[in-house]
N, C-alpha and C positions, 0 to 999 in steps of 0.2 A: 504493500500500500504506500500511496505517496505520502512523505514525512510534510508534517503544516508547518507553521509560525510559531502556533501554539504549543507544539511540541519543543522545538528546537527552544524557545522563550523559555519553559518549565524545568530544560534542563541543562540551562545557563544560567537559572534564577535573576529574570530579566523580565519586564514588560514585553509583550508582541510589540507597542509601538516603538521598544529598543531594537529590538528582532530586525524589525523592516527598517530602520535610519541605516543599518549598519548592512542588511542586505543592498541597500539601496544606496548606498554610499552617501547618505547625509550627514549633516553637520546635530551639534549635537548631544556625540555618544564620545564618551573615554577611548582613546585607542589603544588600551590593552583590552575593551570589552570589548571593541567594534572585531579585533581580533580573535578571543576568543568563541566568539557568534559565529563568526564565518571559518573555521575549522571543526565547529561542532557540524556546522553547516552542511558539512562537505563530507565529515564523518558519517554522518546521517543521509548522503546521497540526497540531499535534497534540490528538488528543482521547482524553481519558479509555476505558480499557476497563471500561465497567461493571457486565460481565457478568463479569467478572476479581475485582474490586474484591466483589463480590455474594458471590462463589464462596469470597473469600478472608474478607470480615466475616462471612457467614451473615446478611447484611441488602440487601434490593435494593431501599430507600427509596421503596417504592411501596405501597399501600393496593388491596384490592379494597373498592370500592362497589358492592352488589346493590341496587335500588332498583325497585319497583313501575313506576311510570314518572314523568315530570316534567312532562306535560302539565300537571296540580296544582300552581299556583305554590308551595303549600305543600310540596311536593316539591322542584323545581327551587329554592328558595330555600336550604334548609337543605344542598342539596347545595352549592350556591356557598359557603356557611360552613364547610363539611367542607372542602370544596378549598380554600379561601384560610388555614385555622387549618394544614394538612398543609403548605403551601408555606412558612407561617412556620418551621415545622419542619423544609425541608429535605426531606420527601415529596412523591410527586403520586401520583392516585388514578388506575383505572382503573374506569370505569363500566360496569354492566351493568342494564339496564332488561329485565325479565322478564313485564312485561303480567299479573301476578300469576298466572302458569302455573307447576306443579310443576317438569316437565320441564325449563324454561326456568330455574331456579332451580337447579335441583340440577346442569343444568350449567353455568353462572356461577360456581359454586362449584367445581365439578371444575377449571375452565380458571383460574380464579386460582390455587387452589391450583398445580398444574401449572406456572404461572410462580414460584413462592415467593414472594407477595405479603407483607410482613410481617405483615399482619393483615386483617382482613375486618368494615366495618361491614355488619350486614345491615336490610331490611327484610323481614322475611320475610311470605310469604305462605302459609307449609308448617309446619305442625306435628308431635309425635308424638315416641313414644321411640325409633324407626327413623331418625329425623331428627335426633334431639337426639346419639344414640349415632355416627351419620356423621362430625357435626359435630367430635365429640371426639377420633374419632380423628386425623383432619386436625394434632391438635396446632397448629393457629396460632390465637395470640391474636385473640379473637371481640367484636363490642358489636353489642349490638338494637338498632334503635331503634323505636316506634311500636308493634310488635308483639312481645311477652314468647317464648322458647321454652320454657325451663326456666331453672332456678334456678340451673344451668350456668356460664350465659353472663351477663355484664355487663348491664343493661338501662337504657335510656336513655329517657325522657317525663316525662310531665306525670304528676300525679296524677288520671287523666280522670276515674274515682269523685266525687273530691271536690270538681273543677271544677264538672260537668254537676250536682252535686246542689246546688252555691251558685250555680247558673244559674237553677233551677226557684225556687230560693229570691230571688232579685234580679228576676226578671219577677213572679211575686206579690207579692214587696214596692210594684209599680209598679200593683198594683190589678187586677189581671190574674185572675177570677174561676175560669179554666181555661186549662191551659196541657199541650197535647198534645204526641207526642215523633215527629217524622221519621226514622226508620233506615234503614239498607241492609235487606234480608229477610234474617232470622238464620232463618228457618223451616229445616223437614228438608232442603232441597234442597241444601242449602251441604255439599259434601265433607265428611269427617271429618276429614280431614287438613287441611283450609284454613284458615288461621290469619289470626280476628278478634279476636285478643285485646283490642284496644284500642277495637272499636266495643262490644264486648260491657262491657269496662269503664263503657263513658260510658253502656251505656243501666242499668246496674247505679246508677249517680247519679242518672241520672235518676229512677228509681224511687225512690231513695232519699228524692231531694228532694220527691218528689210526695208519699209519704207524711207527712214531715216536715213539710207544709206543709198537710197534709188534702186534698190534691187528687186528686179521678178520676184514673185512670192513663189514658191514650188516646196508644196506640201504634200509628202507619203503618210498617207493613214492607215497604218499597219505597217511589217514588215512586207512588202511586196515583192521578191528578190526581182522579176521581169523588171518593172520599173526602174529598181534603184539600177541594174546594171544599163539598161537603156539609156536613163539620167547618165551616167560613166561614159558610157560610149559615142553617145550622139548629140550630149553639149558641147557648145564650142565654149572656147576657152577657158582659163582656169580655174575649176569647179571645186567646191567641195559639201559635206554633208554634216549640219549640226544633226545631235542627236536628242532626242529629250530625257534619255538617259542611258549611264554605259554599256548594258548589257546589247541593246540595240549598236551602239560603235562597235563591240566587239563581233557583235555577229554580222557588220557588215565590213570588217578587217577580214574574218572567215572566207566570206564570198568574194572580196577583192582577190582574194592566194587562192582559192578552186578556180578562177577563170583568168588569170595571169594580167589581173592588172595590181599596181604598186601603188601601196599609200607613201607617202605624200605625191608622187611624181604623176601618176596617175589621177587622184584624187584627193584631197584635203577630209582631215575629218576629226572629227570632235564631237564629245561627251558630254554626261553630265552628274554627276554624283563623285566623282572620284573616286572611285572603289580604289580598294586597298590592290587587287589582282592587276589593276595595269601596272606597276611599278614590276612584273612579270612578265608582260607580254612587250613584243617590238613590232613594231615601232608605236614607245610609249607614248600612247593616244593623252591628246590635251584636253581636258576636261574643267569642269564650274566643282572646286572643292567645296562642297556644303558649309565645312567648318563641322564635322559630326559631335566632336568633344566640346564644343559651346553649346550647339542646340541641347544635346543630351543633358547640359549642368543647367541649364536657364529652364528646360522645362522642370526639372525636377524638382529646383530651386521654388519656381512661379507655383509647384502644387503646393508644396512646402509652406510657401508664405500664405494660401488660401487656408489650406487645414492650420493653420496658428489665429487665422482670422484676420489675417491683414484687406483691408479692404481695397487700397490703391494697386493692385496688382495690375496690369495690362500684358496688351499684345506683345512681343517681341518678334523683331526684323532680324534676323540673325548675317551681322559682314561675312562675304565669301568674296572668294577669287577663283579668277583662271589656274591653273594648273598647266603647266607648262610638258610641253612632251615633243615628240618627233614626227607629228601624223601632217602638219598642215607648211 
């Protein structure tokens, strides 16, 4: 059976509320008692109830993470940031990976909530005023990251707008005559409810910058391999291809080396996320570094000051840069 307070207290001839200053490291207590407590402590195998401890602070120092999935080192990175900034803190997080499925999301959210998780970083994949209104009621403190819901909730990124349009702007500057844009397909098919806030952001730069720079707009909605190599072969002059994010550049470095054409000489190319794996691959593709080790501490931080009650909390813009490589 698990050893109490009141036990370990009865047989160090002590109060329980001596018991707990010294379990708990307050001020106080004598430090030969505080010492002999915590050796009978430990004689007695005693651990913590901290479902007692939860019941009794209205805090069970855990975090729900909802996350897309981690396959994307850009994913599984920022969560290692999020976990190691909550442990500084004296949190640990519980992970839920939802394959960017509705269902699979909104119950990750039910089953945290259900444990009284302090707070909930999300990635959401779900959007809508049905969704935003759920969320509210939950009453626990919320931070986005990657994906906006409403104006609700804390939100945590880059400024993608204004990256992807000083991208279009930094590959022209390199003499780059036309410079096309890679996306996921935002076409009709995409749910109404499915939430790309953040792809639709970077291709909103991208337009931006295309314009700003006089250039054709030339947008692939999907990976199309026909097209992109068509784009390669039968524009004229110095071409290259932003992407709205790495694994898209990398898999069109792939099909550049299956049909014998050469990055950069052949075509210009560029990223977005900075994944850890190009510093791996050649020719090391240029890519928009998120900064993942700020966004990670600022949202953890921004949940942090909400569960303490700080009420001035706001959005955060997170600085990023180009990343420099061999592709353009």
């Amino acid at each position: 059976m698990a050893v109490s307070i009141k036990e370990i207290a009865r047989m160090c001839g002590v109060s329980e509320g001596t018991v707990d200053r010294a379990l708990n490291n307050r001020t106080g207590i004598k430090e030969e008692t505080k010492k002999r407590i915590l050796e009978t402590a430990e004689k007695m195998n005693y651990r913590p109830n901290h479902l007692a401890k939860a019941l009794a602070t209205g805090h069970t120092k855990t975090i729900g993470v909802v996350c897309f999935n981690i396959i994307d080192s850009f994913f599984s990175s920022l969560i290692e940031v999020i976990e190691n900034t909550a442990k500084e803190q004296g949190y640990f997080i519980i992970l839920i990976l939802t394959k960017s499925k509705k269902a699979k999301e909104l119950e990750a959210i039910k089953y945290l909530a259900e444990r009284k998780v302090d707070g909930l970083i999300l990635f959401p994949a779900v959007k809508g005023t049905t969704y935003a209104n759920m969320l509210k009621k939950l009453d626990i403190p919320i931070v986005t990251i990657y994906n906006r819901i409403s104006d609700d909730f804390i939100h945590i990124d880059t400024d993608c707008a204004s990256i992807m349009s000083e991208a279009v702007s930094f590959i022209h500057s390199k003499g780059y005559d036309t410079v096309a844009y890679l996306d996921i397909d935002l076409r009709g098919d995409i749910p109404k409810d499915r939430n790309v806030y953040s792809f639709g952001e970077r291709r909103k730069g991208y337009i931006r910058g295309a314009e700003e720079c006089g250039l054709t707009q030339i947008i692939f909605d999907g990976f199309d391999k026909d097209r992109i190599l068509e784009y390669i072969a039968d524009t004229p002059g110095k071409k290259a291809l932003l992407c709205a994010y790495d694994t898209f550049a990398v898999r069109v470095l792939g099909l550049c080396r299956q049909h014998g054409y050469k990055v950069p000489s052949d075509i210009g190319l560029m990223g977005y996320n900075n994944m850890d794996v190009l510093d791996d691959i050649y020719p090391r593709l240029y890519s928009v570094d998120c900064n993942i080790r700020m966004t990670g501490r600022i949202a953890f931080c921004s949940l942090l000051a909400q569960i303490r009650g700080q009420k001035d909390v706001g959005d955060s813009k997170i600085e990023c840069n180009i990343s420099y490589g061999e592709s353009l």
